[in-house]
N, C-alpha and C positions, 0 to 999 in steps of 0.2 A: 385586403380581402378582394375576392373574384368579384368585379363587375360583369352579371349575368347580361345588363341590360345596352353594352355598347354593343353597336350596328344591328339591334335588333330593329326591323320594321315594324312599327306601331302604328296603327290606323286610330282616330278619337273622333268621332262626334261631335258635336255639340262643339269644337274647339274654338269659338268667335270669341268666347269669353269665361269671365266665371271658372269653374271647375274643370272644364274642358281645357281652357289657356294655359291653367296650374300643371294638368297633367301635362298636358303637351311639351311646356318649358323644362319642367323638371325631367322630363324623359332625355330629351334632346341634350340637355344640360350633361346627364351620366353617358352620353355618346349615343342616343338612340337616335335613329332616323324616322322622322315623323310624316306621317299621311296626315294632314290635318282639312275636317271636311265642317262644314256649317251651310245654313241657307245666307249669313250674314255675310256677302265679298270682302265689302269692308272692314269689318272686324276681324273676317277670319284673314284674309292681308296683315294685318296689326299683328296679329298671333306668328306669323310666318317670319315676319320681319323682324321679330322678337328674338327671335330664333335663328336667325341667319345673321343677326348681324351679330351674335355671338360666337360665329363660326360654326353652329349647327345644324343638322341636314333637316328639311323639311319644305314640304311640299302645299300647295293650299289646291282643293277642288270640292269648290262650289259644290252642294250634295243637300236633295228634301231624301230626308229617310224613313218617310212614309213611301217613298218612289222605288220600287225594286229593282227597276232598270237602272237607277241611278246609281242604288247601294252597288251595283253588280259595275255600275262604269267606275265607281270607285273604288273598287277591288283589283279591277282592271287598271285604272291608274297608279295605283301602288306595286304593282307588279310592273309595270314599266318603265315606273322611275325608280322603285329601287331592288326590283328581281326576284319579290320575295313579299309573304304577309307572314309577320312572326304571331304580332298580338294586335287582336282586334276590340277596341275598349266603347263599346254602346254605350256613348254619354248622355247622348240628346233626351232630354226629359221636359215635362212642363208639370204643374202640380196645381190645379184649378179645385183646391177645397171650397168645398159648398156642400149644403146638405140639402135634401132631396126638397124639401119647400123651396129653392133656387131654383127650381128645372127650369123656368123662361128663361131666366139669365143664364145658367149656365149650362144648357143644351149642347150648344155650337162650341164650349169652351172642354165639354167633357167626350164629348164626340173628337175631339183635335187630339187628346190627353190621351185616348183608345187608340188613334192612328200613329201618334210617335211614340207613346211608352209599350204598347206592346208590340204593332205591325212594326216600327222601327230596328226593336229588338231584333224581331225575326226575319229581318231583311236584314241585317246585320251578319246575323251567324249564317244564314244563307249563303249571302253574298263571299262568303269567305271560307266556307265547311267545304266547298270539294279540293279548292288548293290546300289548305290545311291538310286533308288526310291525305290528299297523292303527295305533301311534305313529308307525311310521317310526324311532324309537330307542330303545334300551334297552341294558340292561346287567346281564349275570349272571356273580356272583363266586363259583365252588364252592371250598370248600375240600379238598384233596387233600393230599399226606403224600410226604416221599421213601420212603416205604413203597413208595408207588405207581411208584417209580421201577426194582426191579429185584425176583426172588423173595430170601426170605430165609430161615431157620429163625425158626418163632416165631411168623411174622405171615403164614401161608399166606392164612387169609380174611380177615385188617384190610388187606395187602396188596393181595388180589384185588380187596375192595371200592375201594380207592383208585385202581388203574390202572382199574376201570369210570370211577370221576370221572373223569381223563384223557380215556377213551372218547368218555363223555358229552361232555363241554366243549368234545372237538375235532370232534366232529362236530357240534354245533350250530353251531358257529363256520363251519364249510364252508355249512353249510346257510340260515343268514341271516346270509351276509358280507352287512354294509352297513347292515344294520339292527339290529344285535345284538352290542352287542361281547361278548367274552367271556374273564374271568384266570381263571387256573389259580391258587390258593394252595396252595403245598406248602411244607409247617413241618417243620424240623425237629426236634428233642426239646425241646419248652417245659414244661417240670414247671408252672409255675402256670397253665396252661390247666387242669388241673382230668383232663385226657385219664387220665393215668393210674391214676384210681380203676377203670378199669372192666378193669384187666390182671388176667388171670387167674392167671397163670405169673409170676411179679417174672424168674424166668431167662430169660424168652423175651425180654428185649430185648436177649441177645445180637448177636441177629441184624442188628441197626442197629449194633452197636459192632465189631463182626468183632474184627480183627489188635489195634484200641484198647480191646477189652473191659476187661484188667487193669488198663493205665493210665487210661483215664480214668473206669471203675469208683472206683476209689483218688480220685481227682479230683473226682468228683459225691458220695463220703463224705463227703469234706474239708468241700465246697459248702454239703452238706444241714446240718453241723455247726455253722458259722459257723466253720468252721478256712481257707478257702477264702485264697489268698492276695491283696494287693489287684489288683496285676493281674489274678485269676482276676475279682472282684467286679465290676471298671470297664469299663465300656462304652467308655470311649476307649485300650482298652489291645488287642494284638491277641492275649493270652493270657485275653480275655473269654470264658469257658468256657460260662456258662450264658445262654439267651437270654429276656431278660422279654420278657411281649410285648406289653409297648407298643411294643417297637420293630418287630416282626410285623406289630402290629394300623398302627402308622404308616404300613408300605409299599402297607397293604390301602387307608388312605387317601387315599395317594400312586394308589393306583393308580387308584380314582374321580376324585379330583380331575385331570381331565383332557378338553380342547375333546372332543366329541363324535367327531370324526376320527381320533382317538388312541386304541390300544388296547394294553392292557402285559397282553400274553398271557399271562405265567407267573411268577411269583413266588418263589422259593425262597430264606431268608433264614435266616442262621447265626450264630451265634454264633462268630467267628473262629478260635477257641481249643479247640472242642467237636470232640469226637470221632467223629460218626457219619459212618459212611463210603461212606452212598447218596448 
């Protein structure tokens, strides 16, 4: 079969670790040459080296993606080193669940959440929307949340910031159909993305479990224990509970690898077995 995705330039976010590294390695891995940016030197070092000492092409620069100057010297960097931005992949995310009785505590945690999940976005496709169209092609991959999918308790502003993603993606897509394709990734509860260090409330993820809070609360105990049973554990069973996400980060590369003419609009990938109910 055609590998769409060798010597494509791919720029990723968030690439220090977690979800960003997966995507990164696996791109690199089917031949793709990597822009890899984070605020982390050292990690985002780790991710390169990963990379390179597999014989694959990539790059690391330093990048806050609340900073548009910065998004803009990293578009610039990727065009220097490798001539070209093919797909641009808005990883960086934080997710500070709390419910509005938290506002001392998490003011300063939801205001951060407002600067990388949406201003990031948009410094993102900014930073890369006019080489894109004087290309004639390109491709941007935001990452979004079934957060973004309805209101909940819990995730008033991790929510809002996520249906802006939506916003964003579908409007850019209206606005440079033909030159610009554009997926939607919406994850749902992946504990080793790393996402949940930054909840401020452990209770506010009621809100994603609704009617299944008890049950698969009890469930995700089991998991975190190694009590989990093995169908809960196996990926070929459909009582697979918890989702790794390499299998995430695979449909993200499923969904690059693809003729230019093809665009796989929206992404939403489960763990068959899991309980959240957006």
């Amino acid at each position: 079969m055609t590998n769409y995705l060798e010597d494509k330039v791919i720029v990723v976010t968030g690439a220090a670790a977690g979800f960003g590294r997966l995507v990164s390695e696996k791109a690199a891995a089917r031949g793709a040459k990597l822009v890899c940016s984070d605020i982390n030197e050292d990690e985002l070092a780790t991710t390169v080296a990963n990379i390179t000492s597999g014989n694959g092409a990539a790059t690391a620069k330093v990048t806050d993606v609340t900073d548009l100057d910065q998004m803009k010297a990293l578009a610039t960097h990727a065009v220097d080193q490798f001539g070209r931005i093919d797909v641009m992949v808005n990883n960086a995310g934080i997710m500070p669940l709390a419910f509005y009785a938290d506002h001392k505590d998490a003011a300063s945690a939801w205001s951060r959440c407002i600067d990388i999940n949406i201003k990031g976005v948009l410094n993102g496709i900014t930073a890369v929307y006019d080489r894109m169209m004087a290309q004639g092609q390109g491709h941007v991959v935001n990452l979004s949340s079934i957060y973004g999918n309805f209101p909940v308790v819990g995730a008033g502003v991790y929510g809002a910031t996520k249906a802006a993603v939506n916003f964003l993606s579908e409007s850019l897509r209206v606005e440079s159909q033909g030159k610009i394709k554009v997926t939607i990734v919406k994850p749902t509860g992946v504990p080793a993305t790393g996402l949940a260090s930054a909840i401020v409330n452990d209770q506010a993820v009621v809100g994603i479990l609704g009617q299944n809070g008890e049950t698969y609360g009890a469930t995700m105990m089991s998991y975190l224990a190694g009590q989990a049973t093995q169908e809960q554990g196996d990926p070929n069973s459909v009582q697979y509970c918890v989702l790794d996400p390499s299998h995430l980060a695979d449909q993200v590369i499923y969904a690059m690898d693809q003729p230019w003419g093809v665009s796989i609009g929206d992404i939403t990938v489960r763990a068959s077995g899991d309980g959240y109910i957006l």
